[in-house]
C-alpha positions as CSV (number, residue, x, y, z in Angstrom):
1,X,85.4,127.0,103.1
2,X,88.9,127.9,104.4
3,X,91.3,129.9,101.6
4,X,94.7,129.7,102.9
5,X,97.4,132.2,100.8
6,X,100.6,130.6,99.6
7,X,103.6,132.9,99.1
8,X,105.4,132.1,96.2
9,X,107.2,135.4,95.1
10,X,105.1,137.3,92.3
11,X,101.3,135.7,92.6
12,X,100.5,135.3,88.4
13,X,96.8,133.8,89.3
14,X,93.8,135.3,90.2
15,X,90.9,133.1,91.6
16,X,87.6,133.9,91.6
17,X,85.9,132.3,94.9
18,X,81.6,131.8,94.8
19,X,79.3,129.6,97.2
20,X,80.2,126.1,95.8
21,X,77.6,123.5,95.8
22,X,77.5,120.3,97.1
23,X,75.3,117.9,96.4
24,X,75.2,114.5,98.0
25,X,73.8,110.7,97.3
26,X,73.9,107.5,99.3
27,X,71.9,104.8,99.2
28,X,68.4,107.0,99.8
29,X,69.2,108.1,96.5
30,X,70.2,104.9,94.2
31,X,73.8,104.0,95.6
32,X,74.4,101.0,96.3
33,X,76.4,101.3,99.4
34,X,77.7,104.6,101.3
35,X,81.1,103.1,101.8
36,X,82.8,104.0,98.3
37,X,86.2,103.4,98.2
38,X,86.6,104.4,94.3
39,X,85.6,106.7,91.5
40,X,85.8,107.2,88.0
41,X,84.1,108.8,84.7
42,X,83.7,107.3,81.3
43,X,82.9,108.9,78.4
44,X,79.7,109.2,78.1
45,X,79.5,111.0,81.4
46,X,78.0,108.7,83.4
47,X,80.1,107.9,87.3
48,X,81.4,104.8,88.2
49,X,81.5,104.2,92.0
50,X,83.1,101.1,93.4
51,X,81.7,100.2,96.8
52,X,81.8,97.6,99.5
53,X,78.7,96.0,97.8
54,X,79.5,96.2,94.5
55,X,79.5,99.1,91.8
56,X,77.0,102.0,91.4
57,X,76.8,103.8,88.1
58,X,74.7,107.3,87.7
59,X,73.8,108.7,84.5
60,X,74.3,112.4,86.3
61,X,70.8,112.8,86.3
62,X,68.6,110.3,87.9
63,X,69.3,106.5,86.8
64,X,71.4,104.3,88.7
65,X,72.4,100.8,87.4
66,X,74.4,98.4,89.6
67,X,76.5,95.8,88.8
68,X,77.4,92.7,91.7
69,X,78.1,89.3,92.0
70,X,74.6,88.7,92.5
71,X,73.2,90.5,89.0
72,X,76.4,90.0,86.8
73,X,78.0,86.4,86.0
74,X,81.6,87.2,85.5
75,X,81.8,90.0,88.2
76,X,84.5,89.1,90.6
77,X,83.8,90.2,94.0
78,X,81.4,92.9,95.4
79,X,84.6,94.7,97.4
80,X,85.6,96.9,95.0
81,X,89.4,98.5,95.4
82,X,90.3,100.6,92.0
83,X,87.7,100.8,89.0
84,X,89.1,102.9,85.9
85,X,87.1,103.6,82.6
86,X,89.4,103.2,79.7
87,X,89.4,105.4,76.8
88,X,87.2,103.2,74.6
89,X,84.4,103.1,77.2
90,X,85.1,99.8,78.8
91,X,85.6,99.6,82.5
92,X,88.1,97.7,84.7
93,X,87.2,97.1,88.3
94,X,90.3,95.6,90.6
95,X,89.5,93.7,94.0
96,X,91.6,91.5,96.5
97,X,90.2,88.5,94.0
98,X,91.7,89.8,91.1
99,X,89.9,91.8,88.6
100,X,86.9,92.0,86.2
101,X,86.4,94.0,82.9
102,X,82.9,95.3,81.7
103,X,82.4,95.2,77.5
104,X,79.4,96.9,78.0
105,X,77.8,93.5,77.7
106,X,79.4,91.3,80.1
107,X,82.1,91.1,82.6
108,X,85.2,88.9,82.4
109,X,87.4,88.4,85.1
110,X,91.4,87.8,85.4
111,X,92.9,86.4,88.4
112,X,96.9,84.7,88.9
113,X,95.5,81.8,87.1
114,X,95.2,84.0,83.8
115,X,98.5,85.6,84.2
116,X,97.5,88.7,86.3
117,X,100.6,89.1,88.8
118,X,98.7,89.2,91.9
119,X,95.2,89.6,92.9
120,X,95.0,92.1,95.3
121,X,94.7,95.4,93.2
122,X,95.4,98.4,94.5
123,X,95.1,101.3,91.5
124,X,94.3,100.4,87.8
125,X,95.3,102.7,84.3
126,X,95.9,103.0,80.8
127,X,99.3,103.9,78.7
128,X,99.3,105.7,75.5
129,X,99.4,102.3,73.4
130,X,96.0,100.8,75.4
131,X,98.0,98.4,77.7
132,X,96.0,97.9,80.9
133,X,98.2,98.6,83.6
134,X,97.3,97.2,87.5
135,X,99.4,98.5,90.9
136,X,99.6,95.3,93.2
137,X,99.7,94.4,96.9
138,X,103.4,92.8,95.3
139,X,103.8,95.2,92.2
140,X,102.5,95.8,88.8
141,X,100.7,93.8,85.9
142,X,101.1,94.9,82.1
143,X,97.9,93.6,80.1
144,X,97.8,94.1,76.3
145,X,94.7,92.4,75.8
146,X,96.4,88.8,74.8
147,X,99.6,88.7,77.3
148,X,100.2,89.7,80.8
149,X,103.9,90.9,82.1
150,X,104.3,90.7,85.3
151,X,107.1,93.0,87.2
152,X,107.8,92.4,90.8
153,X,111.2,92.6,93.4
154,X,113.0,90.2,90.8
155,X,112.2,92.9,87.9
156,X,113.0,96.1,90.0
157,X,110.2,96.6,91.8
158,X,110.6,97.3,95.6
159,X,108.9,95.4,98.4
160,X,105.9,97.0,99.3
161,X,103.4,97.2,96.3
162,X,102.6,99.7,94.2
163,X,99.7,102.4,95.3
164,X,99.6,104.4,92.3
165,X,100.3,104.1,88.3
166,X,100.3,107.1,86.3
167,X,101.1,106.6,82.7
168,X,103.0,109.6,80.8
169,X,102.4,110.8,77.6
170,X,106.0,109.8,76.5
171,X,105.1,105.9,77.1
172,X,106.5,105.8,80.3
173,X,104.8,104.4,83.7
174,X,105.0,106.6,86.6
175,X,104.5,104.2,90.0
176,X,103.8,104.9,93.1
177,X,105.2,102.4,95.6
178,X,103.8,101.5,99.2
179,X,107.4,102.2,100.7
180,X,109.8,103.5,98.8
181,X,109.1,106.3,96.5
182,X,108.8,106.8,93.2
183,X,109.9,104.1,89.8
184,X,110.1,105.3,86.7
185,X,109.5,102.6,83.9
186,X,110.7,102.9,80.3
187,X,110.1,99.5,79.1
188,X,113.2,98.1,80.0
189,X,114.3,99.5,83.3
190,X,112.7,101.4,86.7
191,X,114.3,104.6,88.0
192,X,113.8,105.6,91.3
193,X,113.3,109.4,92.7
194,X,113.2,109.5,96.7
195,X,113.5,111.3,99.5
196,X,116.8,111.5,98.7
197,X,115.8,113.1,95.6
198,X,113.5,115.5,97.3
199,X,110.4,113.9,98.1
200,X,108.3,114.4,101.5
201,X,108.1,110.6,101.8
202,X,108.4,107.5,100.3
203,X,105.0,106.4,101.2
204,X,103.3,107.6,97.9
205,X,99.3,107.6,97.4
206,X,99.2,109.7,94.2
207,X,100.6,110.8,91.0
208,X,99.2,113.2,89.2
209,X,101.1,114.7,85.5
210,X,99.9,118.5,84.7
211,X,100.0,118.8,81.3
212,X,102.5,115.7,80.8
213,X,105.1,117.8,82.5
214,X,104.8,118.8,85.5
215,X,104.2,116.4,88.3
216,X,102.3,116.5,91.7
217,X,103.1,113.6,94.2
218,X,100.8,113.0,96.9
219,X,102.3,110.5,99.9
220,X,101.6,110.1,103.4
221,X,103.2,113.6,104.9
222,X,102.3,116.0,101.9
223,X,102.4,117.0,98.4
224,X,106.1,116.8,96.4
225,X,106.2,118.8,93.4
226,X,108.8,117.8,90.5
227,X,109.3,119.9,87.6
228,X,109.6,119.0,83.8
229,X,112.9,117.1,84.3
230,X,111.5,115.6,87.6
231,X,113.7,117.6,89.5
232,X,112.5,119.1,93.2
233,X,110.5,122.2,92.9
234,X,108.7,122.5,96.3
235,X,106.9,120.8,98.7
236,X,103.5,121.5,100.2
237,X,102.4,119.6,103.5
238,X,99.7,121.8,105.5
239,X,97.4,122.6,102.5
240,X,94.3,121.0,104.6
241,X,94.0,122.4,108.0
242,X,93.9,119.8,110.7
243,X,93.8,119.6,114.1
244,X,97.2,119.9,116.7
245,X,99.3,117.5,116.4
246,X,97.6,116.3,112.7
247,X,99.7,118.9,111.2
248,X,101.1,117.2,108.0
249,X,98.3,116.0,105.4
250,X,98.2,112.6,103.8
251,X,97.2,112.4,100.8
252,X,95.0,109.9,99.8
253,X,94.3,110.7,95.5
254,X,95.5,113.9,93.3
255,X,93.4,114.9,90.5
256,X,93.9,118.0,88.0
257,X,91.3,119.8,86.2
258,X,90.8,121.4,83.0
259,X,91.9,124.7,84.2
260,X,95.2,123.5,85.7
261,X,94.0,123.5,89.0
262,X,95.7,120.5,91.4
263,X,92.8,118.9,93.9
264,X,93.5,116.9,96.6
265,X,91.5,114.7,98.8
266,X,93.0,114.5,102.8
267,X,92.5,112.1,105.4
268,X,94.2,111.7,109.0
269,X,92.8,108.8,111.3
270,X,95.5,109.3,113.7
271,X,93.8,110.4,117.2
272,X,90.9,112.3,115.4
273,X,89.1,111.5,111.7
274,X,89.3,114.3,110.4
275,X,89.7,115.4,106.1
276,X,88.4,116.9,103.3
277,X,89.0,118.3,99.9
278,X,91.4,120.9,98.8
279,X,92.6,123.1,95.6
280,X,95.6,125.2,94.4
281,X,95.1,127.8,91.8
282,X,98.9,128.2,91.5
283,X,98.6,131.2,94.3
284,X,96.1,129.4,97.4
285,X,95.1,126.7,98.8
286,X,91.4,126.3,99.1
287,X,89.8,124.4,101.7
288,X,86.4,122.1,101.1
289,X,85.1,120.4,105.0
290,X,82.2,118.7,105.9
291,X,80.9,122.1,107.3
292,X,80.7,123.6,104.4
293,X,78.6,120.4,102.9
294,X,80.8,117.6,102.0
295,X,79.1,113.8,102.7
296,X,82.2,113.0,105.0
297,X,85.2,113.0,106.2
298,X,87.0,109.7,105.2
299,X,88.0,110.9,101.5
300,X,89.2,107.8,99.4
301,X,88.9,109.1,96.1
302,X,88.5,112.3,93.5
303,X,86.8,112.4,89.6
304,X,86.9,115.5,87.7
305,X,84.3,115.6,85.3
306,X,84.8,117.6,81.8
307,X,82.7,120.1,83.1
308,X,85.4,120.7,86.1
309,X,82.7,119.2,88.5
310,X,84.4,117.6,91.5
311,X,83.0,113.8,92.7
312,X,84.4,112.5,96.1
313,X,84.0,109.6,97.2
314,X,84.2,108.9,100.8
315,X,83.2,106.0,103.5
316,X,79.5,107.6,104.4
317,X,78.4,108.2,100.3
318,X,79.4,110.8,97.7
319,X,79.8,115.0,96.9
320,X,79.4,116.6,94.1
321,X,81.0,120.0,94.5
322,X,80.0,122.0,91.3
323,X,79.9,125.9,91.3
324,X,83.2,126.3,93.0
325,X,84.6,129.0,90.7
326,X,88.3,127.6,91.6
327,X,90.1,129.0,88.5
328,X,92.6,130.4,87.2
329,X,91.6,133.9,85.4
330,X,93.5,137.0,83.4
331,X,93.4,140.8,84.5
332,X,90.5,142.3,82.9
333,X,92.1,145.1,81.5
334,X,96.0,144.7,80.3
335,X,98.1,146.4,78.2
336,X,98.8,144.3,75.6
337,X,97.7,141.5,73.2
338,X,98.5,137.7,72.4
339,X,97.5,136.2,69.3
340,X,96.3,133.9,67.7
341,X,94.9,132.5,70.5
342,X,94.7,129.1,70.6
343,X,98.3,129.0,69.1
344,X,99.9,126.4,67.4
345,X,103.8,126.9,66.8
346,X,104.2,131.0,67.2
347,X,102.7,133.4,70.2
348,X,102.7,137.3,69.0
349,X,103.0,139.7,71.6
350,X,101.5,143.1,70.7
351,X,102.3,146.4,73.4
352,X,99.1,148.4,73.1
353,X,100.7,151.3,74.8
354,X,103.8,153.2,74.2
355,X,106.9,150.5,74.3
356,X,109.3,151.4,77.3
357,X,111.1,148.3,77.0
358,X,110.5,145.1,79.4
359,X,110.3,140.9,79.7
360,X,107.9,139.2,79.6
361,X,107.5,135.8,80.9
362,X,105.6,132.5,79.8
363,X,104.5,130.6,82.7
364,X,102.7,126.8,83.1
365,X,99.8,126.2,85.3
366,X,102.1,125.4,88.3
367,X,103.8,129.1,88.3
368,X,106.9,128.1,86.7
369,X,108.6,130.1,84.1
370,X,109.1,128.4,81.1
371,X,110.3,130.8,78.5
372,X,111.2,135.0,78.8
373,X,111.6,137.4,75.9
374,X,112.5,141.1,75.8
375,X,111.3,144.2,74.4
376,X,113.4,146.6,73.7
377,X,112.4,150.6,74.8
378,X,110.7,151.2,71.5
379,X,109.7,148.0,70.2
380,X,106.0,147.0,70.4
381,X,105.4,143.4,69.2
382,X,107.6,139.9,69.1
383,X,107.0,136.6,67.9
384,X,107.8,133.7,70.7
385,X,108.1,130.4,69.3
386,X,106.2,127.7,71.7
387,X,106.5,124.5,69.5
388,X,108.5,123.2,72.4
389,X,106.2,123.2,74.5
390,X,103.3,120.9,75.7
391,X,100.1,121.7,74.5
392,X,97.8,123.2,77.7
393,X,97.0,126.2,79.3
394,X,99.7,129.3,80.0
395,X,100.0,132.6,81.5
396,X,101.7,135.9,79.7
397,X,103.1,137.7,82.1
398,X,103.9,141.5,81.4
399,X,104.5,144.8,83.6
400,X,102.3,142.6,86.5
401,X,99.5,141.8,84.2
402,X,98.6,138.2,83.0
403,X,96.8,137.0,79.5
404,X,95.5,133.5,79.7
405,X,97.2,131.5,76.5
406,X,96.2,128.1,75.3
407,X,98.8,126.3,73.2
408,X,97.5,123.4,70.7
């Protein structure tokens, strides 16, 4: 494991760095396949792995159940591209034959001849009001369980497909095109951000929405990272170390986990195959290779379990990293107190040492400030209203010592 240090000014975020575990299965232990190309949890717990054979689904513990044309009438093909658990448990699995949905019971599948767009799927995900939502080698496909909407060059799409779908907790669709950035769908019209907005490349793998504010943007050269008004905040493009002249990492998926944390599966095939797994804590970049355990190099896809256990999927089977300590943690000892904590609408700042004046700061999970207050020499407590803000994790910032905060 390789820690590289980011400087970003004041570091607000202190990780705490232990011997991961990894713990790998292929088909010696119940997968179907070693070549998984997908990966997703539902909510029971159990993993969903789309293969080249078909799907694999673990328990966490020791049963494996798979699902293929061969065993499940209604499955539509074995080559699995995108599979996504919704919300009520069901599961959607997208393939170059269109795509199949799983009850629980039985699998139905949708192709162009019930209404889905195109039937080459690329990525697969939910928006706030259960629609269904499908990237396409030609665009995207809106099901609402009746109806399918198609959106494609004539609608406002760009040529090139769509990689990536990331719905926003303000009902619109974040998309990831093949070739040309970033659209932004409201419902009626798509907004594009570029590299002539800021971004790294307009190649773009991943999306990935920290706390529906922030967002992280993984493309072919790198990581772009937008802030709350999806305006440029900074880029990051060697967080993976690869070898001369592999410099720049592509990104191949972005995932975020409960502590805030951004992970970030890299793969290069260009001379060498080389990749792996990364994190940022807001401060570093941590490293995860095959030396230190990982199943492989060839990294298609990332799961974050509620536990903060990490599932990669990759062409020769699947890691579990657990253990890996990658968090963000408060100074032991500081000199003053937040309360309540959880919070709802209100934050109260209490100095529990003489008041010599000061300002504190309120910062997100991606180090940026997102309120200040001052105290006055004398003054010991204040009241900071956060009904503004998104509900998450933050940082208290005071004198150089940080309080973890969690806003409700």
């Amino acid at each position: 494991m390789k820690v590289q240090l980011i400087a970003a000014g004041a570091v607000l975020m202190v990780s705490n760095l232990f011997a991961q575990t990894f713990t790998n299965y292929t088909t010696a232990d119940g997968l179907i396949d070693n070549n998984v190309s997908c990966v997703d949890i539902d909510a029971t717990g159990s993993i969903w792995f789309g293969t080249q054979s078909g799907v694999s689904v673990f328990d966490g513990v020791s049963a494996w159940t798979d699902h293929t044309t061969a065993t499940d009438t209604g499955f539509v093909d074995n080559t699995i591209q995108a599979i996504y658990c919704v919300n009520s448990g069901d599961v959607w699995i997208g393939t170059d034959f269109g795509a199949s949905y799983f009850n629980g019971t039985i699998w139905t599948t949708y192709t162009t001849a019930d209404g889905l767009g195109n039937n080459q799927i690329k990525c697969i995900t939910e928006d706030v009001n259960g629609n269904i939502w499908f990237g396409t080698n030609n665009g995207a496909s809106m099901y609402d369980g009746v109806n399918w909407t198609n959106y494609g060059t004539a609608e406002g799409l760009p040529f090139g497909g769509v990689n990536s779908i990331t719905g926003h907790s303000n009902g619109d669709i974040w998309m990831g095109t093949g070739l040309s950035g970033i659209r932004i769908f409201d419902g009626a019209t798509f907004t594009p951000i570029t590299t002539t907005d800021g971004l790294i490349d307009d190649r773009i793998r991943s999306i990935a929405i920290v706390n529906q504010m922030v967002k992280w943007v993984g493309t072919s050269e790198g990581i772009t990272v937008l802030d709350n008004s999806d305006v440029f905040v900074a880029n990051h493009t060697t967080m993976f170390t690869l070898p001369a002249p592999d410099t720049l990492n592509p990104v191949e998926d972005l995932e975020i986990d409960s502590q805030g944390n951004i992970w970030a599966g890299i793969y290069v095939d260009y001379l060498v195959t080389e990749g792996g797994v990364c994190a940022y804590d807001g401060s570093q970049w941590i490293e995860f290779h095959v030396s230190d355990g990982l199943i492989g190099p060839v990294v298609r896809e990332l799961a974050i379990s509620t536990n903060d256990d990490v599932w990669v999927a990759t062409s020769t089977g699947v890691s579990k990293i657990s253990d890996h300590s990658v968090g963000i943690s408060e100074n032991e000892d500081v000199s003053f107190s937040v309360y309540p904590n959880p919070a709802n609408d209100v934050v109260n700042v209490r100095l529990l040492n003489e008041g010599f004046g000061g300002t504190l700061g309120l910062y997100n999970t991606s180090m940026q400030l997102v309120k200040s207050e001052s105290f006055d020499a004398g003054q010991k407590s204040l009241a900071i209203s956060v009904s503004d803000l998104s509900s998450g994790i933050y940082f208290a910032r005071f004198n150089g010592q940080t309080k973890k905060i969690v806003l409700r």
